[in-house]
DSSP file (Angstrom, degrees, kcal/mol; ACC not computed):
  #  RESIDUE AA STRUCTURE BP1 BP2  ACC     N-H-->O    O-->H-N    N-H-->O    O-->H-N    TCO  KAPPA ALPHA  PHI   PSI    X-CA   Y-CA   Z-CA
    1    1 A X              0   0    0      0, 0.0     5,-0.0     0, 0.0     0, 0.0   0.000 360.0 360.0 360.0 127.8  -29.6  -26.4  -42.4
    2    2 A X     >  -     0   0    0      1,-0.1     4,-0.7     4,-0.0     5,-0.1  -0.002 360.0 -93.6 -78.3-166.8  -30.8  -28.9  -39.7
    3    3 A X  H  > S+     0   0    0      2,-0.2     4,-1.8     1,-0.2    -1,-0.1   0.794 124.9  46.5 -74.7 -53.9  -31.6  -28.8  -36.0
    4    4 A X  H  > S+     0   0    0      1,-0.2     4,-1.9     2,-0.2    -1,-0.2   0.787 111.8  52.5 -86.4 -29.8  -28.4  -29.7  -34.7
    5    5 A X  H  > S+     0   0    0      2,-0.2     4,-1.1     3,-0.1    -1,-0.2   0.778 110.0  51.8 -41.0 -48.8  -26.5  -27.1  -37.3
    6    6 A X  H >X S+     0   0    0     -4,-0.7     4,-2.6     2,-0.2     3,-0.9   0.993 114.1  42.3 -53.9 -89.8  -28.8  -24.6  -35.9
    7    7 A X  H >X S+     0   0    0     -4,-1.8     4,-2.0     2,-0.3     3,-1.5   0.788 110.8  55.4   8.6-101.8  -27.7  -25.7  -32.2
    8    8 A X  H 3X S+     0   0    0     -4,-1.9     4,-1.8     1,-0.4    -1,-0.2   0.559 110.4  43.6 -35.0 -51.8  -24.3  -25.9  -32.9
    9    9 A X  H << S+     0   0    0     -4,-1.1    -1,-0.4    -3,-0.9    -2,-0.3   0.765 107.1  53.6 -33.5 -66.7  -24.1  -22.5  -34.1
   10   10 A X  H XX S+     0   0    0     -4,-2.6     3,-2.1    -3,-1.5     4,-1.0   0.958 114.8  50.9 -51.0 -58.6  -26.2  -20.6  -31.5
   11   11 A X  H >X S+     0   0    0     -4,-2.0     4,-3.1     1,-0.3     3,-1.5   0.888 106.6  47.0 -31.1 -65.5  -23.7  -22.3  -28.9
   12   12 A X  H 3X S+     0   0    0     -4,-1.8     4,-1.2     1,-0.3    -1,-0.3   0.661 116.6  50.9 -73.4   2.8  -20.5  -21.5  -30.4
   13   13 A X  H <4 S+     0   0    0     -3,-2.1    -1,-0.3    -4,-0.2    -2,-0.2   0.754 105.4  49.5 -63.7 -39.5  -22.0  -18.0  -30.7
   14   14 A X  H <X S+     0   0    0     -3,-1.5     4,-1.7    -4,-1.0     3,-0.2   0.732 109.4  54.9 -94.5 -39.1  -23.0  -17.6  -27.5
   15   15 A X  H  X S+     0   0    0     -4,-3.1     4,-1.0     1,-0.2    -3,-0.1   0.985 115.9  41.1 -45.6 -57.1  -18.9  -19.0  -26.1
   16   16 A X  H  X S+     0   0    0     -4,-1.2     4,-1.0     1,-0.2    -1,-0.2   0.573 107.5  54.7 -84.2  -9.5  -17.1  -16.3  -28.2
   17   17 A X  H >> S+     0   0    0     -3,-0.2     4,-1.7     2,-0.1     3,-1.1   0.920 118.7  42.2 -82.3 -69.1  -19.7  -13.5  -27.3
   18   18 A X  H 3X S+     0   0    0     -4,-1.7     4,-1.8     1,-0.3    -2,-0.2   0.694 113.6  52.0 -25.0 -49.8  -18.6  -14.8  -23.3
   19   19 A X  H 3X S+     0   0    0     -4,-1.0     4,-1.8     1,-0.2     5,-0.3   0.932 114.0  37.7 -74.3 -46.5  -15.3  -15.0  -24.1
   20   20 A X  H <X S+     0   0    0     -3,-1.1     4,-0.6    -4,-1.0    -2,-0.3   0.670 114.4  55.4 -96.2   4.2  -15.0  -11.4  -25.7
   21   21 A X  H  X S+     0   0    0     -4,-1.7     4,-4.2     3,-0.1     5,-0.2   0.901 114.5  43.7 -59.8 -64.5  -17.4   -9.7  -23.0
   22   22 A X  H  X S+     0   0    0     -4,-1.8     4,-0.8     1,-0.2    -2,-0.2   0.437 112.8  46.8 -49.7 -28.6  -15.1  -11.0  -20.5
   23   23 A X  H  X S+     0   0    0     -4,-1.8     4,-2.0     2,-0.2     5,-0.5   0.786 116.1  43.7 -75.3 -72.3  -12.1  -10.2  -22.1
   24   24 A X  H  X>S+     0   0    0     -4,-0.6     4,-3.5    -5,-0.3     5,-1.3   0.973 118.8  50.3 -40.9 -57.3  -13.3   -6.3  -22.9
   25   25 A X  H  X5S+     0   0    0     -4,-4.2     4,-0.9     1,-0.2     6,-0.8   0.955 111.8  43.4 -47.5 -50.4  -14.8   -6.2  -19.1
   26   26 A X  H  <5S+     0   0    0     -4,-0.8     4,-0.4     1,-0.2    -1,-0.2   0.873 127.8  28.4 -69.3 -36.3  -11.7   -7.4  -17.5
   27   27 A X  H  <5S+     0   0    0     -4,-2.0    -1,-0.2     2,-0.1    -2,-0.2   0.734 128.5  24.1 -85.5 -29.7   -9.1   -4.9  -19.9
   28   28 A X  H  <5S+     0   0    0     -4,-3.5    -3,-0.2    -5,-0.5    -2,-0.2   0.868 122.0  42.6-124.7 -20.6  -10.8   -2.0  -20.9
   29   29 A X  S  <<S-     0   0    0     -5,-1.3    -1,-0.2    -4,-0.9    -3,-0.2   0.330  98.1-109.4-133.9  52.8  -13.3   -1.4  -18.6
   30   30 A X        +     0   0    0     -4,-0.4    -4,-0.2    -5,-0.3    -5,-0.1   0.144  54.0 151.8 110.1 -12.8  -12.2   -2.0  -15.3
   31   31 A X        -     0   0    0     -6,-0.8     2,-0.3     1,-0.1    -1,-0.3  -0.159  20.6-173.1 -59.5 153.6  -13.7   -5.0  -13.9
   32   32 A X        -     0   0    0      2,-0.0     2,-0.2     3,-0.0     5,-0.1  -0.970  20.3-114.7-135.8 152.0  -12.0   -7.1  -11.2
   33   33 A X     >  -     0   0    0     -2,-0.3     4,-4.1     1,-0.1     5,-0.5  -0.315  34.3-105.3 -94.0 173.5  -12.1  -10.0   -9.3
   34   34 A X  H  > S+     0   0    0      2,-0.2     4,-2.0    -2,-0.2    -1,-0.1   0.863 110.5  57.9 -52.0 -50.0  -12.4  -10.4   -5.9
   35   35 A X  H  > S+     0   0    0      1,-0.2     4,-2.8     2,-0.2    -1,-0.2   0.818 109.9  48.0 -27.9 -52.9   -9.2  -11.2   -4.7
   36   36 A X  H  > S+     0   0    0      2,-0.2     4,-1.0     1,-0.2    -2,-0.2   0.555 107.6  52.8 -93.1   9.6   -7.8   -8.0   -6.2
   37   37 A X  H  X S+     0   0    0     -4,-4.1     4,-1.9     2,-0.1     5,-0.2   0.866 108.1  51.5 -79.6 -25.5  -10.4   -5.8   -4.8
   38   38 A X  H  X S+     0   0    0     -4,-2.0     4,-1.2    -5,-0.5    -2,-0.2   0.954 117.1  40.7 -50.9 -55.6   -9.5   -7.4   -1.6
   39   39 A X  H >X S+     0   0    0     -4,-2.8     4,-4.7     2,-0.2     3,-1.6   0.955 115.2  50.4 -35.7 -73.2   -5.8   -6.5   -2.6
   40   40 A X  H 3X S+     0   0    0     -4,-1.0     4,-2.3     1,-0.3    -1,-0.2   0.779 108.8  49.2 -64.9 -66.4   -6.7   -3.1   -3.9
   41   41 A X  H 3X S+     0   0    0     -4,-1.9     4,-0.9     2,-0.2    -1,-0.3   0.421 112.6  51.2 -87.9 -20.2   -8.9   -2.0   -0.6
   42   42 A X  H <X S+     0   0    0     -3,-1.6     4,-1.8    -4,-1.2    -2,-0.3   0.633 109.5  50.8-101.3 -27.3   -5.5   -3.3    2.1
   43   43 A X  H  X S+     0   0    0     -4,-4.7     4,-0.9     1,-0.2     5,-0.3   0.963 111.4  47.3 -90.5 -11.6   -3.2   -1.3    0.2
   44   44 A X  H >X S+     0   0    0     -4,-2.3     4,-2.9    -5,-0.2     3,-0.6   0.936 115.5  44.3 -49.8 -47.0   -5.7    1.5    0.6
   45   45 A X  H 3X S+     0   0    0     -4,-0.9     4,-1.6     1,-0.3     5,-0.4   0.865 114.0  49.0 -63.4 -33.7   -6.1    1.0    4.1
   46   46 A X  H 3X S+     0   0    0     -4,-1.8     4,-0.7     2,-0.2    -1,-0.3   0.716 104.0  53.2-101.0  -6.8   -3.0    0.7    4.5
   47   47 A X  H <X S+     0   0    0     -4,-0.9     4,-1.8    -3,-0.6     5,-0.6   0.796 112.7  54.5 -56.7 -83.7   -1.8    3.8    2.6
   48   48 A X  H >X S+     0   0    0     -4,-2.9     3,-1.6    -5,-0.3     4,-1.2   0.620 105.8  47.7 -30.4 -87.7   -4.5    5.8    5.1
   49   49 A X  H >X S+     0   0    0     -4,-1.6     4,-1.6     1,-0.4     3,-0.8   0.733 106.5  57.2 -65.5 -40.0   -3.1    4.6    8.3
   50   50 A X  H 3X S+     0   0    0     -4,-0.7     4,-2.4    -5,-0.4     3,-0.4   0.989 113.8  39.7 -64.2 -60.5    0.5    5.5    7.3
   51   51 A X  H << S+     0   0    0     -4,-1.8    -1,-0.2    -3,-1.6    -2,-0.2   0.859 112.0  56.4 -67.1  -6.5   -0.5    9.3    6.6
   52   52 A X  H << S+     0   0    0     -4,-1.2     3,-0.3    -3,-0.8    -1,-0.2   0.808 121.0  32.2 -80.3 -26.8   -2.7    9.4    9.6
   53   53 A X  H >X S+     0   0    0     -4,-1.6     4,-1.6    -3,-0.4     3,-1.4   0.678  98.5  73.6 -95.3 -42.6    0.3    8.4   11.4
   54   54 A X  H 3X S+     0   0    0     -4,-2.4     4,-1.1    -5,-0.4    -1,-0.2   0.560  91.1  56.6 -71.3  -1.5    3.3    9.6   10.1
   55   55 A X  H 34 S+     0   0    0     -3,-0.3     4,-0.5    -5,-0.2    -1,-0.2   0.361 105.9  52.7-115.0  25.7    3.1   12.9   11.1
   56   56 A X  H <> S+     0   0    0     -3,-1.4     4,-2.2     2,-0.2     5,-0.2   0.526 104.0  56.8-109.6 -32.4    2.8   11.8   14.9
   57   57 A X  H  X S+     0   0    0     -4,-1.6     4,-2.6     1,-0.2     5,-0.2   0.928 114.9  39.3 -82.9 -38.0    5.8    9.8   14.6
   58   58 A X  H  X S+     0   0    0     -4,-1.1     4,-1.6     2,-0.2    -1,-0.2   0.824 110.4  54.3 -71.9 -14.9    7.5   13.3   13.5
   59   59 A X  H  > S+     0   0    0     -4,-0.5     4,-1.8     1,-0.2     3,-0.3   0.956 113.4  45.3 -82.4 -53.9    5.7   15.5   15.9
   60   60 A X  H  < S+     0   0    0     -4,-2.2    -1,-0.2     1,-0.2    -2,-0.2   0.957 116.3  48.7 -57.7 -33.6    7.3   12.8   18.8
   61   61 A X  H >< S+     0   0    0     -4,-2.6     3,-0.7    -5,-0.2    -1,-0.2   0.875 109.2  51.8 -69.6 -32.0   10.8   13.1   16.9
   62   62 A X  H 3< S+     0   0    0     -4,-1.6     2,-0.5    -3,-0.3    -2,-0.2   0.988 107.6  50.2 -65.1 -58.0   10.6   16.8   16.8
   63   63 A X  T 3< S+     0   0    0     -4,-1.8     2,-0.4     3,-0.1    -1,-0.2  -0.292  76.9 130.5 -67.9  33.8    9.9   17.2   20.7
   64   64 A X    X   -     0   0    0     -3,-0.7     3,-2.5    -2,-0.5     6,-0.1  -0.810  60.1-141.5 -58.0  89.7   12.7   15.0   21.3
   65   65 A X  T 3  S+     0   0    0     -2,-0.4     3,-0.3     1,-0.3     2,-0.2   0.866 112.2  44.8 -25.2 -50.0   15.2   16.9   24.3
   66   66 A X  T >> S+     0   0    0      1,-0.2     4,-2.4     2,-0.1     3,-1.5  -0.041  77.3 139.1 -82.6  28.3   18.0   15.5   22.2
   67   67 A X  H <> S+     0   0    0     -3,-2.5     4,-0.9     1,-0.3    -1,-0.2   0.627  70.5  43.5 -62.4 -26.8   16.3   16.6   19.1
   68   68 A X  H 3> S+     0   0    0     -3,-0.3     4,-2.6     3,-0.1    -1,-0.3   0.762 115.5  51.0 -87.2 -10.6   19.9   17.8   17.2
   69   69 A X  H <> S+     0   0    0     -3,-1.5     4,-2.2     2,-0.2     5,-0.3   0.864 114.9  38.6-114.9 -49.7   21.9   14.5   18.4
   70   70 A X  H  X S+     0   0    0     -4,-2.4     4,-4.7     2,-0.2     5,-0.5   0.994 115.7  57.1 -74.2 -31.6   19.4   12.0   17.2
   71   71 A X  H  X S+     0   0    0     -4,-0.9     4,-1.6    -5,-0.3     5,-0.3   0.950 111.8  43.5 -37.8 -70.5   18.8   14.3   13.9
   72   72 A X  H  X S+     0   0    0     -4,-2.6     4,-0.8     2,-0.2     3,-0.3   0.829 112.4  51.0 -21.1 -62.2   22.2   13.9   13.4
   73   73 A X  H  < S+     0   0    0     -4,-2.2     3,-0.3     1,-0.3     4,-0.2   0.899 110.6  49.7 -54.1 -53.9   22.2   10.1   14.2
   74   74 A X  H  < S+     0   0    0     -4,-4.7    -1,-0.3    -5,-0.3     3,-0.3   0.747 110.3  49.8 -77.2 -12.5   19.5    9.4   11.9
   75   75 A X  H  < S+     0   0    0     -4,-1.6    -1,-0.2    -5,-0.5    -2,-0.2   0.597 104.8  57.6 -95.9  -4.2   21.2   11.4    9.1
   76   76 A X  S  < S+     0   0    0     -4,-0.8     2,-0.2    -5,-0.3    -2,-0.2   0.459  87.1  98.4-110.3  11.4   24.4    9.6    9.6
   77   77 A X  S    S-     0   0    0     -3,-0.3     5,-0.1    -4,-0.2    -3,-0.0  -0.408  89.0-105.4 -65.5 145.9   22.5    6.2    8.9
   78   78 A X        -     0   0    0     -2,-0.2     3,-0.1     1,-0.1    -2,-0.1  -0.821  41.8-109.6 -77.3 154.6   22.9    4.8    5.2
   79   79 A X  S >  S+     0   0    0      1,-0.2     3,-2.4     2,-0.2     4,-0.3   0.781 114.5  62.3 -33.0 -67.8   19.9    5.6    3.8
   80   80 A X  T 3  S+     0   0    0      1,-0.3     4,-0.3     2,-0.1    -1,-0.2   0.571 109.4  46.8 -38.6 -29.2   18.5    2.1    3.5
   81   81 A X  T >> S+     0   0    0     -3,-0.1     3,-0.9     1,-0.1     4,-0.7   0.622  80.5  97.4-104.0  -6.9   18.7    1.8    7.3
   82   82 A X  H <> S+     0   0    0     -3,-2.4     4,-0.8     1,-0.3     3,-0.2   0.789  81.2  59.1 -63.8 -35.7   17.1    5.4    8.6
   83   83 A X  H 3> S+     0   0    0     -4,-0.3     4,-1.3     2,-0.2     3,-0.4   0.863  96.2  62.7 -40.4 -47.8   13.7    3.7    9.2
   84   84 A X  H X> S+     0   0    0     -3,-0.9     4,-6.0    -4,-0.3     3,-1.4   0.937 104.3  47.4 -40.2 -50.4   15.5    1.2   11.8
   85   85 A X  H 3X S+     0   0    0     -4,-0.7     4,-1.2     1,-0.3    -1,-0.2   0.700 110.7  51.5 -68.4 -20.8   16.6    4.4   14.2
   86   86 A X  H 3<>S+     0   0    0     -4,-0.8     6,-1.4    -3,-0.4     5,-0.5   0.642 117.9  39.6 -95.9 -13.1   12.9    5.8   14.0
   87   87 A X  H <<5S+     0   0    0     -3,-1.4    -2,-0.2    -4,-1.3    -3,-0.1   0.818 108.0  59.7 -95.8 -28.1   11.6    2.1   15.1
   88   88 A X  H  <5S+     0   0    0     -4,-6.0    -3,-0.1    -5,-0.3    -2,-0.1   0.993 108.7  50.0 -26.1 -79.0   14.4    1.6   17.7
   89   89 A X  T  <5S-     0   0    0     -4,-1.2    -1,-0.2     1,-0.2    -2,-0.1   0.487 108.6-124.3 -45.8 -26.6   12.9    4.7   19.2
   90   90 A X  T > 5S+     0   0    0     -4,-0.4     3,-0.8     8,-0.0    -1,-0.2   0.428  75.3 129.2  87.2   8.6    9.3    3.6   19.3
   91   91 A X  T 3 <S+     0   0    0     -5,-0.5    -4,-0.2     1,-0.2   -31,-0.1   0.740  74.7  44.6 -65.5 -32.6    8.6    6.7   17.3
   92   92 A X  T 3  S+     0   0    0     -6,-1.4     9,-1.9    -9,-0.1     2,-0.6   0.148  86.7 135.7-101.5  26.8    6.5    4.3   14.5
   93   93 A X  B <   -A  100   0A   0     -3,-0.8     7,-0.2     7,-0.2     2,-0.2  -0.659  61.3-124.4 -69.6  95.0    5.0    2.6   17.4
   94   94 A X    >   -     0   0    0      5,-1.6     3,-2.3    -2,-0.6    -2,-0.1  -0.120  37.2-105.2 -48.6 117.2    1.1    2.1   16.9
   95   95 A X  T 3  S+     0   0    0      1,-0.2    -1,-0.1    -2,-0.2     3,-0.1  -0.012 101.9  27.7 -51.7 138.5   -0.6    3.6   19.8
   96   96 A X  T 3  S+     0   0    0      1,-0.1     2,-0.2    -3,-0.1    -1,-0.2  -0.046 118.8  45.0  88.3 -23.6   -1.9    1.3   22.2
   97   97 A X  S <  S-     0   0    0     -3,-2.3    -1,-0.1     2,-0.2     0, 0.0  -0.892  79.1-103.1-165.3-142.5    0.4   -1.1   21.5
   98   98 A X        +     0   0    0     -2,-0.2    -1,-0.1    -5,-0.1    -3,-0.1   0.865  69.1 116.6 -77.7 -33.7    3.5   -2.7   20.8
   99   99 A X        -     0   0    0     -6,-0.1    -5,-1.6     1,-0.1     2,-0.3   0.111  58.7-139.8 -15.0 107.0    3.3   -3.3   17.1
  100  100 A X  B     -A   93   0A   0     -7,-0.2     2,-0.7     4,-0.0    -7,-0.2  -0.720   9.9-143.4 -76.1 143.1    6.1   -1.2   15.0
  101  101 A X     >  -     0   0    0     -9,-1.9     4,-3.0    -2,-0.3    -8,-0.0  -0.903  20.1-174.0-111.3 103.0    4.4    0.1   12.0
  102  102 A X  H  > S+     0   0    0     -2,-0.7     4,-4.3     2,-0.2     5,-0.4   0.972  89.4  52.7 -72.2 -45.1    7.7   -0.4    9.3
  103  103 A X  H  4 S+     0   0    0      2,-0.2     4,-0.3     1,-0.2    -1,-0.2   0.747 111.8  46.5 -66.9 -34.4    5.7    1.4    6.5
  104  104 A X  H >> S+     0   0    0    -12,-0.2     4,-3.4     2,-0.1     3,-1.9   0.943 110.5  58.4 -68.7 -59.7    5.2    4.5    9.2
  105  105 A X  H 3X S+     0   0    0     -4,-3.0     4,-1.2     1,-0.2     3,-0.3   0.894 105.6  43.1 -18.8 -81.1    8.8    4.1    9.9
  106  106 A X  H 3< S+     0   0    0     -4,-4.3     4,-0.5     1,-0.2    -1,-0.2   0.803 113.5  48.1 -46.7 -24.2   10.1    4.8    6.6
  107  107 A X  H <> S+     0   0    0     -3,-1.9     4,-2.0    -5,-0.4    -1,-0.2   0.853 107.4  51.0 -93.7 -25.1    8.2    7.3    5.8
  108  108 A X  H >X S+     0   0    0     -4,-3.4     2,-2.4    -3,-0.3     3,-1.4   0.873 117.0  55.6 -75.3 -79.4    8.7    9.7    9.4
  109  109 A X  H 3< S+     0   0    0     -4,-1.2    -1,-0.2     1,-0.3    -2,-0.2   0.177 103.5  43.1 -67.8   4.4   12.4    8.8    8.2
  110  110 A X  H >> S+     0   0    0     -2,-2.4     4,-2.2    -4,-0.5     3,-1.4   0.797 119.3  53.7 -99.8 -61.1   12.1   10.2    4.8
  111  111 A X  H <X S+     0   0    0     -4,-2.0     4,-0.6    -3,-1.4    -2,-0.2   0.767 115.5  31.8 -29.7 -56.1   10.3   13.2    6.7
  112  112 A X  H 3< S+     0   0    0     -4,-0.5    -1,-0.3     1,-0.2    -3,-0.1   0.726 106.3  68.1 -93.3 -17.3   12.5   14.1    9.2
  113  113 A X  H <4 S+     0   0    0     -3,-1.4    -2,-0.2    -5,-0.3    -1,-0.2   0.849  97.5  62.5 -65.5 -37.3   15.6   13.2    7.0
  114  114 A X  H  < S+     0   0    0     -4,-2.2    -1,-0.2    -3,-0.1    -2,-0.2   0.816  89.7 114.1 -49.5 -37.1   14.1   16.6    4.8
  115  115 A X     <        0   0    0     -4,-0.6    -3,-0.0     1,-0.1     0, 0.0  -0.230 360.0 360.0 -60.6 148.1   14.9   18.4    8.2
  116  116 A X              0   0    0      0, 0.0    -1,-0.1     0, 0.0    -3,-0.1   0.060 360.0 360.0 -64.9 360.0   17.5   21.0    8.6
């Protein structure tokens, strides 16, 4: 066996050991790229801020004066639409400012839709 046999060899040894490290990391044990940790780390956050939050949009929905008449109102929404009447209301409203939070929305409306 020559020089260049030798070579030629090591190389293609060394691709397909890359290829199946890289291949094992990325399936079986967990590695990621950057982009989806970026992904991974907003839908956490953004998971947090919706449970920090939702139960402020129900505590304002509960201690509503009109509390049985919008109950009502929001139960007589189609489903698909219950969120609207809790951002209508300004109930998913971030505090401090104007921003409606849709993902709070939906979720005080699954919440309070549970009400009696």
């Amino acid at each position: 066996m020559d020089i260049r046999d030798a070579v030629k060899s090591g190389l293609t040894g060394v691709v397909l050991g890359a290829v199946i490290v890289t291949t094992i990391g990325f399936s079986a044990l967990g590695w990621k790229t950057p982009g989806e940790v970026e992904r991974l780390a907003a839908d956490r956050a953004e998971a947090a801020v919706v449970k920090v939050l939702t139960p402020i949009c129900v505590k304002q929905f509960r201690q509503q004066d009109n509390f049985a008449a919008r109950l009502a109102e929001l139960k007589d929404a189609p489903s698909w639409a219950r969120y609207q009447v809790i951002e209508k209301a300004g109930w998913a409203t971030i505090p401090g400012t104007d921003e409606t939070h849709t993902a709070v929305a939906r979720a005080c409306a699954a919440q309070v839709g549970e009400m009696s």
